[in-house]
Each structure stands twice: as C-alpha cells, then as structure tokens.
N, C-alpha and C positions, 0 to 999 in steps of 0.2 A: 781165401777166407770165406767162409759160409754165412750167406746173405742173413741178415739179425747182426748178427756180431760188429764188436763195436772196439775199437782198439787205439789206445793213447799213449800219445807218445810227450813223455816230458824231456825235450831239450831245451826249453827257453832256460834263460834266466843267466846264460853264459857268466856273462862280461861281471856282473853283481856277485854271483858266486865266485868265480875268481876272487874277488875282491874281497868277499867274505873271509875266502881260504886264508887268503895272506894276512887281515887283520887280528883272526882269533886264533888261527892253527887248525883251524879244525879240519881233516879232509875232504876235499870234494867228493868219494863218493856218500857221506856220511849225510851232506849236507844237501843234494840228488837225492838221497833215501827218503828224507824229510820231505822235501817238497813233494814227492809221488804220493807217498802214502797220507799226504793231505789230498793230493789229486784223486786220489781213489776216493776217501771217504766225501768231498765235495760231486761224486758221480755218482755217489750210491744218494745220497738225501738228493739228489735233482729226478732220480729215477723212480718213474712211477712204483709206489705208493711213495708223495712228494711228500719229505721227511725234514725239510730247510726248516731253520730257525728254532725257535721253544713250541712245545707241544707235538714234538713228533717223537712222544715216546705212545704210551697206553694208552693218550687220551687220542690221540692221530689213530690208531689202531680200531677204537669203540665205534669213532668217525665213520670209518671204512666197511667196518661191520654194518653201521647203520647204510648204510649206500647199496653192501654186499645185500641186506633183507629186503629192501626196496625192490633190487632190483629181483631176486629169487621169488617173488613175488608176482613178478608179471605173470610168472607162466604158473607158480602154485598158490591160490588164495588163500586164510583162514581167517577165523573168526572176525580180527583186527578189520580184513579187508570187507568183509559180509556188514559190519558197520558202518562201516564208511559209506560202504554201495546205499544202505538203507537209510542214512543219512541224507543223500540226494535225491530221496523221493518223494515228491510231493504229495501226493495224497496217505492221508496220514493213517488209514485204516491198515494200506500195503506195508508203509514205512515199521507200522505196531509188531503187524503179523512177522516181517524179515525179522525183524530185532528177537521177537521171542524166538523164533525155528533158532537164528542164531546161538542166542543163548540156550536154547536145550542140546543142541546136537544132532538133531534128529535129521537124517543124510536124505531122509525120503521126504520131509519136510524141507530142507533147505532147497533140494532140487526144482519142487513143484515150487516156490514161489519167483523162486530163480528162472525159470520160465513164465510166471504170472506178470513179472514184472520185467518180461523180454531180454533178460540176459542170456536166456541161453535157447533155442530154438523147442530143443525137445530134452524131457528130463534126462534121455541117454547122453546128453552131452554134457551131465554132472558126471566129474569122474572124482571118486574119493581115493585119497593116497593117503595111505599108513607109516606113518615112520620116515625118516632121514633117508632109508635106502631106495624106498620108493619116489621120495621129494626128487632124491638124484635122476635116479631114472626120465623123470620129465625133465626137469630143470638142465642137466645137462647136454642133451642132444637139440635144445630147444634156443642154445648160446648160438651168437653170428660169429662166425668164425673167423670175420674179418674186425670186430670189436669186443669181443669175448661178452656184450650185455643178450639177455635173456629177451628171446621175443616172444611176441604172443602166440596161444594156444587154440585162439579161437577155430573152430565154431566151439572145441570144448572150453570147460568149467575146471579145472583142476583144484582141488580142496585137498585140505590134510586139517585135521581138527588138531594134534599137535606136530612134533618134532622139528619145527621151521628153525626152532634154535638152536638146536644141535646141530642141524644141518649147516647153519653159518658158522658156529664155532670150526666144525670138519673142513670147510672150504676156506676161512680162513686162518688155518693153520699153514697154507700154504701162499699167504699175501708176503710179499717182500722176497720172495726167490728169486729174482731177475736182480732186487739191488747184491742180493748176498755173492752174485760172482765178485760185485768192486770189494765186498766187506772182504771176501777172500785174498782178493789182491792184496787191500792192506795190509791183513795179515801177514800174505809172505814178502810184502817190503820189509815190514816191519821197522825194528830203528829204535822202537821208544818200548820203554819199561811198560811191562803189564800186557794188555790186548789190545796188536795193532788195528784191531777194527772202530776202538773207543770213537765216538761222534756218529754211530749209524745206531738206528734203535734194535735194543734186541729183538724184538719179533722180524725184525730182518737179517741180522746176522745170527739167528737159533739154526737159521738152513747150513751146514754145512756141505756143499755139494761139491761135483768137478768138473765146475761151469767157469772156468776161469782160468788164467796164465799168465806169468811174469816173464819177463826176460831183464835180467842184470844185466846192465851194461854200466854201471854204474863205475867201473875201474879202468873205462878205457880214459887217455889222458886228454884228447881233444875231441870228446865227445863222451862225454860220460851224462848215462841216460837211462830209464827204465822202460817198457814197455811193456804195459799193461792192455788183457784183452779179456773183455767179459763174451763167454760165449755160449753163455744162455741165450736162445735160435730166436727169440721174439723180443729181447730186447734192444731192438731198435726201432719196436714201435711206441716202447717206454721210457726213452730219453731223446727227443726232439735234437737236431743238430745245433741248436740256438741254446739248450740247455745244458749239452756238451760244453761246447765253448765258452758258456756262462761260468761250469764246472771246474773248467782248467783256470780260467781268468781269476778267479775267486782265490783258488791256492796259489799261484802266480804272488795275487797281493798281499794273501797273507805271510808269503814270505818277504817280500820285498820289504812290510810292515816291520818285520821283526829284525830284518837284517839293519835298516835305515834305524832301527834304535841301537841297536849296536853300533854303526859307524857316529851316532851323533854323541854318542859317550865317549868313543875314542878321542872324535875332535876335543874331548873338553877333557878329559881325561886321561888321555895320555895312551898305552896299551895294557891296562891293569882291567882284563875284561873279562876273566872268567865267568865271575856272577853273575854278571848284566847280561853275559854270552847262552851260558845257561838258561835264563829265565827270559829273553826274548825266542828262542828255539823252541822252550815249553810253552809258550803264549800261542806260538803259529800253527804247535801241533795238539 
C-alpha cells in the first residue's frame, strides 16, 4: 500500500448485528452496507477541509477561501495589504504619502515609498504581477512542500493590483479532493436511495476522481465486512490517526443507536417492527 493511503476496515459490530439480523430480517450484508457507508461519510467530514457538524456546507467553504487569501498573500500583496502596511506607520506624512500611491496605482510610486519606508531594499525588488496566471507563478513554487502554506518572497515585494480573486476561486476549486476519495466510497457502498455520498458537502464530493476502492466482502457468512481505501497519496497528512478512529467510533454508535431502538420496541412490542425498523436505519444513515 503506497505511503498517504489510508484504508478501513469495518468488522466490528459482529455479535449486535447478528442480533439485529434475527430480530428484523433484515440481512447482514445489507445491514454491513449501512454501517460503512456511514464509515466513509464520518471519514470524509474528519478530513481536512474539517466538514463535522452544521456549517460545513458554503459557509465552511467562504471560511477556507478566506484562510486560502491570507495565506496567497504572503508571497503576493495588493492594495488591502499596501493598507494595512501604511496603517502601521507612524509618522504620519509617510503613512499619507503610501495610502495615496496605494490608492492611485501608480507601480513606480508604490515602489519608491516601499523603499522610503524600508520595506523593500531597492525599488527593483518591487515586483508587479498581472493577472491570476502570473499570481500563480509566484504563489505556487513559493508553497513548503511539507505544509502546502505559502512562504515569504522576501528580499522581493510581489504586487498584483487585481486578480487575487480569481486566483482563489481557481485554487479553491480544488479544496476537498482528498475527502472526495471517502465520498467515492460511499458511493460505491451505497445501500440507500438517492446519493450514497449525502452527509459530505458538495464542494467536496463535485471532485469525481479515482482515488479510491471498495472491496465487498460483505456476503461472506462469518466475516462479512467492507474495506474501504482512499488513495489520494497526501492524505494521510489530512486525517490524523486520532480522527480516523474518531471516524469509525462515531458510525460504530450511530448504528448501535439505531439498532438499540429497534431492540427496545421489540421488547415492548413484540416482533411487529417494520416501521420502527425502517425509520431507525434512516436515522443512522
């Protein structure tokens, strides 16, 4: 297995699902189907970009954007950033002079005070970039290849007067690929009406890739079990081994949850448990 890759194995739950089988009818591989395919989508929201709970749909995504600018930032300035700088200078004639260059645009202006006020050594170490393709250009070879964040450029100055935002939209067209191999899994567990990825946000299951693999085993009789492996090469530096096991533990209980209302109807109820069967099943999943 190639170092990143990450691979889960749902056997637990034996002795419960047995018990399951016999109270509703329902088949063990059916009811093995159910719990993976919650295992997957409980491994895509643990994996970086962290997707858990309410709010990890568009507004989780804007979040990330704003994190993405930040940081594409270190190494390309503009205007926002020529602010800020002339914001923390004291003397207030310098602080005047930045704010206007900034606000005109003027590249040969902005340079010269940007060395008046010691940011940059010499005006050749203003460097102006055009456009989204030239942001890239810096911004990407400029990433630590062991954190993927953007380091600094210094001794130069790098500016773009616009495209910083187009540039993020571009790059974050590609946030959540690493979760879309579980969303994939899901998928091909599947089990449940509609789309088995439902519970991961769509800006992470829109990647349809084939970074991903299932193996059925779901029909063997004393070990029936799915094995799921995402193998997109880097993540496993975006799901922690602690958030793994968080991941599997979580669908673990929410089946145990669903199944324990099922057996507590039987007790009182007798075995008339279709409904109650049905609607604890679509609760977990």
């Amino acid at each position: 297995m190639a170092k990143g890759y990450i691979k889960v194995d749902a056997t637990n739950l034996k002795e419960m699902l047995l018990r399951f089988e016999q109270v509703t009818g329902k088949s063990m591989p059916q009811i093995v189907r159910s719990h993976a395919r919650i295992c997957a989508v409980e491994l895509a929201n643990r994996t970086q970009l962290f997707s858990v709970g309410g709010g990890g749909g568009k507004a989780k995504l804007d979040e990330y954007k704003g994190y993405l600018r930040k940081d594409i930032l270190k190494a390309v300035k503009d205007t926002d950033a020529l602010n800020k700088k002339a914001a923390g200078i004291a003397d207030a004639g310098l602080r005047a002079r930045l704010q206007a260059v900034a606000a005109s645009g003027n590249l040969q202006g902005i340079a010269a005070m940007l060395k008046a006020v010691g940011t940059i050594a010499d005006v050749s170490n203003f460097k102006p970039a055009s456009g989204p393709a030239a942001i890239k250009s810096i911004h990407a070879p400029n990433r630590s290849k062991r954190t993927g964040r953007a380091l600094s450029t210094r001794p130069d100055y790098h500016f773009a007067k616009g495209g910083i935002t187009s540039y993020v939209e571009q790059v974050s067209k590609k946030l959540g690929y690493a979760k879309s191999g579980w969303a994939e899994c899901a998928r091909e567990i599947g089990g449940v009406k509609g789309d088995g990825a439902r519970g991961i946000p769509a800006w992470a299951k829109r990647h349809k890739g084939n970074n991903f693999k299932v193996t059925d085993n779901s029909e063997r009789k004393s070990d029936s079990h799915f094995t799921m492996t995402n193998t997109t090469p880097w993540v496993s530096r975006l799901l922690s081994k602690g958030d793994q096991a968080e991941a599997v533990d979580n669908a673990k209980k929410r089946m145990i949850k669903a199944m324990n209302k099922v057996f507590s109807y039987v007790a009182k109820n007798g075995k008339e448990v279709e409904s109650i069967t049905a609607a604890a099943v679509a609760q977990a999943e």
